[in-house]
Structure formats: structure tokens, C-alpha cells
Steps between C-alpha positions, in 0.01 A plus 500: 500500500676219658307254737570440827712139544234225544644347755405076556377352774771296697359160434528613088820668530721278246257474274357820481786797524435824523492665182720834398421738246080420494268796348153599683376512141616150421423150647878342561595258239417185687151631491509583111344211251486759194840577366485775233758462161760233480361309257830372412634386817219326634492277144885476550453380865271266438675334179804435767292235700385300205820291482806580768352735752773784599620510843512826570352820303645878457210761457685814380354820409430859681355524828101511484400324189348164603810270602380416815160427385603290238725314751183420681318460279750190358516403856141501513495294165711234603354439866194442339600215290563132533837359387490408141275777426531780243496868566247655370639736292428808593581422878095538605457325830117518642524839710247383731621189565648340784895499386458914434351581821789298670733716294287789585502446824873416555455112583546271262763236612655492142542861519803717640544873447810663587517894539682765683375432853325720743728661757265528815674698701560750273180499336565455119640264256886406502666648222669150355337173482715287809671189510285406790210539259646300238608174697123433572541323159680219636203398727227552234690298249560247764149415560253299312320656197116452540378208257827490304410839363752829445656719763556799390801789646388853372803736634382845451727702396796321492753762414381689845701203690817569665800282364417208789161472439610436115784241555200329730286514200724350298582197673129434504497536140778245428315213622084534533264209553314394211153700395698830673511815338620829618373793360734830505382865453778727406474886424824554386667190335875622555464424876408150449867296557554323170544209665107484613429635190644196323262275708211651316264555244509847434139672385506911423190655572505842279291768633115532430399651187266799556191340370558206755597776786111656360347226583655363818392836655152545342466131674643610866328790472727732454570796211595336210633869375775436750638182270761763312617610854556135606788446246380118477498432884160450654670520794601847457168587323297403838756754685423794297113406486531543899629820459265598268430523147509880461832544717675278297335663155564830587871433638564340159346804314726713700814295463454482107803688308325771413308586807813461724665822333267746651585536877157533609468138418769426790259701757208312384661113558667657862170616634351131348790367690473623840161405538469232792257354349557078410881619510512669145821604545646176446274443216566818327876417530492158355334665191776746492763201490297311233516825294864522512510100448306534158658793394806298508364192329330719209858686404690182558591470144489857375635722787921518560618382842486788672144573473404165655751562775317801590209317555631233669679752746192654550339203593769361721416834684147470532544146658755658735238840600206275532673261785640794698131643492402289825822470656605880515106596438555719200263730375331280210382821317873581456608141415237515211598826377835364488453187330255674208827774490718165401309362258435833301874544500554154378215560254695835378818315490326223267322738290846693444673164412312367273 
């Protein structure tokens, strides 16, 4: 379940943005000292500061699997260290040191993090990251560093900017101060213009494996049998564990090929789907769509064209139902019963084609 925005205080306001897209389940990223998987990266990340230090830094990858936390946690690496001092190279920083809660807290003067901003008036988050937002960087990069040290420009996510708020990033990348680094999250690397992309140091972050998804839940407390469900993103992982563990089993017991053949299985997911309760509906739909999603994936190479296009069209439809459900307040049970009558088609039409 998402959190309600954590709105700063006015005095902390440039340094410490409102944050979208936060978890009750999870502590935000600027919070998070343990980063789970990415082995890789972080030895790749901190290899690049041993000699010429990159300017700026792509993290790529699918939304929820640690880019922001690593971002800090780099941020929270360098902040910590005197020029002409190494990484160490796993990024560690001391977690209960002074430089982390500054970056915890959303004041260190070396730090800037850019988001989508909080709309107050309309009470929630703007859906692109502004230009307005962006140009703080010229009076962040203007100022002194403190002792000499880094100052660090996490953008987060930088393909939700609008196309001003990129041409404004990308005059500030043409030229930084020395000891700057920005930092830029993307979700999906074909919004990123090429020409920012160019200015970087491009990192992909693959999703978590299933042993590493294991134990990042055993260690939030969460059910690690939900790993599977997470498809690699912890992110989406701690959604489904707020849902609960049994919903989201049972749905995906129900939603398996051969369960999804007998109609009674369709009553059974509506009546889970019109409960109230934590909003299941919307939970219950998502594992619909991630059905359809894998089916695709799995007959990729084996089933002909038209098979997959049955799937896709039946999950271009169940995007469609499921955002008219609010708006024209649809009976869910139906929606459900519609969406499980897709996929069993598409599943006929597969079976028949292959």
C-alpha cells in the first residue's frame, strides 16, 4: 500500500522533497543502508572513482529493484570521504554515522534530490518531474562544497521529466564543478534523450534473483514465499505482501492454465475481487495482467503470432476495464469475470496453435 507523501518542513524544503511512490512496508530509499543483490554494479561503481571519476551516472533497470538505494547509497559513500580517498568497495558508509543521518534526514549540503514534486493544492504528486524542479541545480552547484568534498545530484526518475526539465538537465550536465556527480534513475531507458545519455556512465541493474528476493523479505519481515510473485522487484514484492500472502497465492492458483478452464474458477477470483477489503480488486487484477504478461514471454519462441496477439489484446483490454472501474464505477465482479473469460480464450487459442 502506498504511503502517504511525507511532506518537509518549509525550512527543509530543497533539500528534503517530498517523496512519490513510498511503501508503508518499506523505509524510503534515503533511509535504506542495506541494498540487497547488485554485486556487480556496486564493484563496477566503485572501480570508476579509482582513476577519472565519471560525471554523471545512468542506473537502468525495472522499477523496484534497488536503483535508488544504490544511488544513495553511492551518494552516501562519497559524502563520507575525503578527497583523495578510495571507495570502499562495496560502497559501505557507517549507517549510523553523521553523513547517513544527514542523508536520512534530507540535509546534507552536498546532497540534492530531484523528484516529481508535490502538487498542494491538489493533494498528490505531479505526474512529470518540472523544469522548475530541475533549475534548483544551478544554485546547488553554484555554492561551495563543504571541505572540498563531493556534491552529489540524484534525479529520480529521470525519464518521468517533461522535455524542459530535460534540456535543463542537460545544460547542467555539460559543464559541472569539479567533485560533482549526478546520479540518474531511469525505469525505462528508451525515454532517456540520447543526448543525456551520452553524458553518462551507464550501469544496468537486472532484476533480483529469487534467492536474493528470499532473503530481502525474510529480513523486512515479510513472506519470503511471495519472492516468485515479485518477478525480481522488491518493490512489487512489498505490494503484494500488503495485500496478503494468501490473496496473492490463491489468485495465482486460480489464474494457472489449467485452473482457469473451469468457470467456477472465474466466480471464485470475482467474489476475491469485490471484497473491500485493502482494495483487492486492484491486486487481483494486476495478477491477472502478470498472467497474461508471462504467458506471453513463455510462448515467445514457440507459439505463431497470432497466439501472442491474443494475449496481448487481452491484456490491452484488461488495462482499459480496470481504469473505467472508478470512473464509470463498474461492477468489479463483472470486470473480473471478464478478464478470466479473456485469458481462457487466449489460453484456448494458444493451446489450438501450437
Amino acid at each position: 500500500m502506498a504511503r502517504q507523501p511525507r511532506v518537509p518542513k518549509a525550512a527543509m524544503v530543497e533539500a528534503a522533497p517530498a517523496e512519490p511512490d513510498l511503501l508503508d512496508n518499506a523505509p524510503p530509499p534515503r533511509e535504506t543502508t542495506r541494498l540487497f543483490g547488485h554485486a556487480e554494479p556496486v564493484s563496477r561503481l566503485a572501480a570508476a572513482f579509482e582513476k577519472t571519476p565519471p560525471q554523471a551516472i545512468l542506473l537502468e533497470g525495472p522499477r523496484g529493484i534497488g536503483k535508488a538505494t544504490l544511488a544513495f547509497r553511492l551518494a552516501r559513500a562519497l559524502l563520507s570521504t575525503v578527497p583523495g580517498e578510495a571507495l570502499p568497495a562495496d560502497l559501505a558508509s557507517d549507517p549510523e554515522g553523521r553523513t547517513a543521518r544527514q542523508v536520512a534526514a534530507g540535509t546534507h549540503p552536498g546532497l540534492m534530490h530531484l523528484t516529481r514534486p508535490y502538487d498542494e493544492k491538489a493533494k498528490r504528486f505531479k505526474g512529470d518531474l518540472t523544469v522548475d524542479v530541475v533549475r534548483r541545480i544551478v544554485p546547488f552547484l553554484g555554492s561551495t562544497s563543504a571541505d572540498g568534498g563531493w556534491r552529489v545530484v540524484i534525479v529520480d526518475a529521470v525519464d518521468d521529466m517533461n522535455i524542459n526539465a530535460a534540456n535543463a538537465l542537460l545544460k547542467a550536465l555539460e559543464e559541472p564543478p569539479k567533485r560533482t556527480i549526478f546520479i540518474l534513475v531511469a525505469h525505462i531507458a528508451g525515454r532517456v534523450l540520447p543526448t543525456i545519455r551520452s553524458r553518462c556512465r551507464s550501469i544496468r541493474l537486472r532484476p533480483l534473483t529469487d534467492a536474493e528476493m528470499r532473503r530481502a523479505l525474510a529480513t523486512m519481515n515479510e513472506d519470503p514465499s511471495l519472492a516468485e510473485a515479485g518477478e525480481g522487484s522488491l518493490r512489487r514484492a512489498l505490494i503484494l505482501a500488503a495485500a496478503g500472502a494468501d490473496l496473492v497465492h490463491q489468485t495465482r492458483r486460480l489464474l494457472a492454465r489449467t485452473a482457469i478452464r473451469d468457470v467456477r474458477h472465474h466466480h471464485q477470483l470475482a467474489e476475491l475481487a469485490a471484497q473491500r477489503k485493502d482494495d483487492q480488486f486492484a491486486t487481483v487484477v494486476d495478477l491477472v495482467l502478470d498472467a497474461m504478461a508471462n504467458r506471453v514471454r513463455e510462448g515467445a519462441a514457440r507459439l505463431p503470432l497470432a497466439a501472442l496477439d491474443a494475449y496481448a489484446q487481452a491484456y490491452l483490454d484488461a488495462v482499459a476495464d480496470s481504469r473505467r472501474v472508478d470512473v464509470f464505477n463498474l461492477d468489479r465482479k463483472e470486470v473480473v469475470l471478464a478478464l478470466c473469460d479473456r485469458l481462457a480464450a487466449a489460453d484456448r487459442a494458444a493451446a489450438n496453435a501450437a
